[in-house]
C-alpha positions in Angstrom: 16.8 1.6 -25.1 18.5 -1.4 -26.4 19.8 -2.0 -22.4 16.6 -1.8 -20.9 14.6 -4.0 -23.6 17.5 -6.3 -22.5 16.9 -5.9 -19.0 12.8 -6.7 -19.8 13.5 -9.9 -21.7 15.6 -10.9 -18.4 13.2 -10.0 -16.0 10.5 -11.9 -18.0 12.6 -15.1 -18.2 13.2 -14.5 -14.2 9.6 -13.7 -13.5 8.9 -16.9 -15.3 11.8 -19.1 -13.3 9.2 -17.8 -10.3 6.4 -18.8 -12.0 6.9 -22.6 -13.0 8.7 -23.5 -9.9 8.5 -27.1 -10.6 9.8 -28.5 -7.0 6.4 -26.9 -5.1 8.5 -24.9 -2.5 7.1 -21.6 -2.3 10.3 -19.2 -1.8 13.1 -21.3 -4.0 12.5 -18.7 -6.7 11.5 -15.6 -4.8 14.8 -13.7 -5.4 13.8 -14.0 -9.2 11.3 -11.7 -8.5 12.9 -9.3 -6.3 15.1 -9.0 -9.2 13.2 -9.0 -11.6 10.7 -6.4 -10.1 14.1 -4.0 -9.6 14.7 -4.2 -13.3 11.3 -3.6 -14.7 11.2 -0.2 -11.9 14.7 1.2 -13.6 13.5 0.6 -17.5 11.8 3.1 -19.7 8.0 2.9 -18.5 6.9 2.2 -22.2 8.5 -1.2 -22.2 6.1 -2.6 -19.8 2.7 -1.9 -19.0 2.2 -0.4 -15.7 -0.8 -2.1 -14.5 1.6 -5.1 -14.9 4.4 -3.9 -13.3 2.2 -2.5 -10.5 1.0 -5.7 -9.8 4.4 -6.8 -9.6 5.6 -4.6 -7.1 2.6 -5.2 -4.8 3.1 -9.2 -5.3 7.1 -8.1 -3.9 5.9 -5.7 -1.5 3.9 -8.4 0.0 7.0 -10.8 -0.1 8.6 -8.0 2.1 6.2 -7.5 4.6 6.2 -11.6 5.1 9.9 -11.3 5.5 9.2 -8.1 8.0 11.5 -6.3 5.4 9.5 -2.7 6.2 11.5 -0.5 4.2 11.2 -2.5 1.1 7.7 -3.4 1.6 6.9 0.2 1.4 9.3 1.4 -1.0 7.6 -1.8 -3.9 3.6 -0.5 -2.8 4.7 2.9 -3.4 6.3 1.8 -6.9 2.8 -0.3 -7.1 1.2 2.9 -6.3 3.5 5.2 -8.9 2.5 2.5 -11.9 -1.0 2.5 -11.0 -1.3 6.0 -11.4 0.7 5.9 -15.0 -1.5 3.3 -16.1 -4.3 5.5 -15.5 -6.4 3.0 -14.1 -6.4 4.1 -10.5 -10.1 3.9 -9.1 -11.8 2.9 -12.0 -14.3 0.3 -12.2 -11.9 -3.1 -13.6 -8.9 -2.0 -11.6 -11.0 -0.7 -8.5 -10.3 -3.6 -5.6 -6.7 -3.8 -6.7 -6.6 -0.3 -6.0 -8.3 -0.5 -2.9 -5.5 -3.5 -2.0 -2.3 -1.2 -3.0 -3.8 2.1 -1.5 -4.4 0.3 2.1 -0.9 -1.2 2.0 0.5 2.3 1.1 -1.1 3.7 4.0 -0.1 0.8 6.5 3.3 0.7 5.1 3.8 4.2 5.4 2.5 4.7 8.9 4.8 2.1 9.6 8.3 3.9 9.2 7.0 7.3 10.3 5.8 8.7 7.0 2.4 10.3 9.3 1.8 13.1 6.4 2.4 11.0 3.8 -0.3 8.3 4.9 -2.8 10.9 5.7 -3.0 11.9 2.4 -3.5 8.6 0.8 -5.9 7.7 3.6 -7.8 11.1 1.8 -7.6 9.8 -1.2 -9.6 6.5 0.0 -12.2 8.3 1.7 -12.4 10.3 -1.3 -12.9 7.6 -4.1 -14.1 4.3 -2.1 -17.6 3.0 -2.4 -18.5 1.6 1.1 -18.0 2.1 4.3 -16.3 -1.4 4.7 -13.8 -0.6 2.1 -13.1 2.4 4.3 -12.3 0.8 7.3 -8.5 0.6 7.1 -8.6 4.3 6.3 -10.4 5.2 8.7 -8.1 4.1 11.3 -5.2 5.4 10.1 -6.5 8.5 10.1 -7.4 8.5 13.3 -3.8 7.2 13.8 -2.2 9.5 11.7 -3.7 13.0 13.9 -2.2 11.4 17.0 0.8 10.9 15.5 3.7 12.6 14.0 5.1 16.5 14.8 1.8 17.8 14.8 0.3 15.2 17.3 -2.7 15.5 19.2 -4.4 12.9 20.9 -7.6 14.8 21.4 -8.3 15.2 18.0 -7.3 11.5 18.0 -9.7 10.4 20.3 -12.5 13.0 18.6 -11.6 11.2 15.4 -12.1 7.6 16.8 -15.3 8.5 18.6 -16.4 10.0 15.0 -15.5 6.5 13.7 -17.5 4.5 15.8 -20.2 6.5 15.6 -19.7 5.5 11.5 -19.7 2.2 12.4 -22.8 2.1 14.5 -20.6 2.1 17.9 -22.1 4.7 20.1 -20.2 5.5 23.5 -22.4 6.5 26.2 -19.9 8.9 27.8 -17.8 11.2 26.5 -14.1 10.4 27.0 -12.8 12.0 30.5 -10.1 14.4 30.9 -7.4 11.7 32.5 -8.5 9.0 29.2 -7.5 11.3 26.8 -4.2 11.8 29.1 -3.5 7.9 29.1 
């Protein structure tokens, strides 16, 4: 215990070094919170509330995905995700757009590096709990990414899915998809 409140008071002086970046150059502090971030994930989650540190990782997830770093864009909104859901705050009312934000990066982040299954379900999840159609959007698409995808691929439950989606969105089609389309 005494480690990891060490390793808090560090991270706060390090998250701070990132804060009060007194030259005005956006990245000269950045590995602060990279750092930082990776010390508040391994301490005992009582040291630091959740919502916090799940704001944290999605602020260094998003550094990632700038940097094109994939695999550690996902692997900080799926911490951002993990925290969320400790804190308990997950879909309600104060915390619901930040959830919204983390849960649509999750799904893009996982989709990116293959995880099909694994963004379908959080897609689920967002059709499940969002409010309006518009904050469904990005769900929506992956799911209709997500059937065409993967092991258990099938681009005519794909297509199905998409023409579902438009038809969501006010987009009607006035034929049905051919044969050699849903080959292409």
């Amino acid at each position: 215990r005494d480690r990891d409140e060490l390793l808090v008071r560090l991270s706060n002086v390090l998250i701070d070094l990132t804060n009060n970046n007194s030259n005005g150059s956006a990245n000269t502090n950045e590995w602060a919170l990279f750092v930082a971030v990776d010390h508040m994930n391994s301490v005992l989650p009582e040291l630091i509330p959740r919502i916090e540190l799940s704001r944290l990782n999605y602020r260094v997830g998003k550094l990632n995905l700038a940097q094109r770093a994939t695999f550690g864009d996902n692997e900080h909104f799926l911490s951002a995700l993990a925290c969320l859901n400790d804190s308990r705050s997950k879909w309600k009312e104060k915390e619901y757009q930040f959830t919204l934000l983390v849960l649509n990066e999750v799904i893009m982040s996982e989709f990116s590096v293959g995880h099909f299954e694994m963004a379908f379900s959080h897609v689920q999840d967002v059709l499940e709990n969002a409010l309006s159609l518009e904050d469904k959007f990005t769900a929506h698409i992956y799911r209709m990414k997500a059937l065409a995808e993967g092991e258990n691929r099938d681009y005519k439950i794909g297509v199905a899915e998409g023409l579902k989606i438009c038809d969501l969105y006010g987009f009607k089609f006035p034929n049905s998809p051919k044969k050699s389309d849903l080959m292409k």
